[in-house]
N, C-alpha and C positions, 0 to 999 in steps of 0.2 A: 324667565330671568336666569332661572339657573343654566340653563342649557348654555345662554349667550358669559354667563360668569364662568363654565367651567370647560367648555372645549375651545381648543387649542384652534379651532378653523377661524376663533375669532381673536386671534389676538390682534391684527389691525385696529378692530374696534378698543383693545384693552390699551395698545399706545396711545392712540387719540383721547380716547378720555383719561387717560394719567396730564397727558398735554396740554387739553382744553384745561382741564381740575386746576392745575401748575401757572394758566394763564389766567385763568378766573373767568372763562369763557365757554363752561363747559353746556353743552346746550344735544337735546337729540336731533335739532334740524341738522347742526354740525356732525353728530355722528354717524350719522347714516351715509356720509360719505364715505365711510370704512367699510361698507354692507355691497359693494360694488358686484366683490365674488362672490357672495352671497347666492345670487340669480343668473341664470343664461341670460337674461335680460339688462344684465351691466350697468348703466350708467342710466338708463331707463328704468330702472328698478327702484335704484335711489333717485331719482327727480320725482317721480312717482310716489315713495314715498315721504318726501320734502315737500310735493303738494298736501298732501293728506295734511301733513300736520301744519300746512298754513290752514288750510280752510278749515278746518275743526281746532284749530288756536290753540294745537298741543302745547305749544311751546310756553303757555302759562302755568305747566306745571312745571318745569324747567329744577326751578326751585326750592319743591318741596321734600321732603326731611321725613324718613321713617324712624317712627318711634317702636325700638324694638323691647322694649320692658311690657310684660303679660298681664291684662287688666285682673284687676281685684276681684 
């Protein structure tokens, strides 16, 4: 997570989810379309990766919410 927060190879992915966020549509099946250059593998990379998270039903975590405050 951090590597993809803090180098610059990914700011594609940093547009898209400021845009999907902006649309209320922000989802990682949609953002793996940003991850193209990512791989030698291109656009096979990312379909590839967009099957994965159909068949393991990533996409139900879509919405969930980190609680950053430190347990008791």
């Amino acid at each position: 997570m951090y590597n993809l927060n803090t180098t610059s190879a990914y700011k594609d992915l940093w547009k898209l989810r400021q845009q999907l966020s902006e649309e209320g549509k922000l989802s990682g099946y949609e953002l793996v379309e940003s991850l193209s250059h990512y791989s030698t593998r291109g656009e096979a990379y990312v379909e590839n990766l967009q099957a994965l998270i159909k068949h393991h039903k990533l996409d139900s975590f879509d919405q969930v919410t980190f609680d950053s405050s430190t347990p008791d």
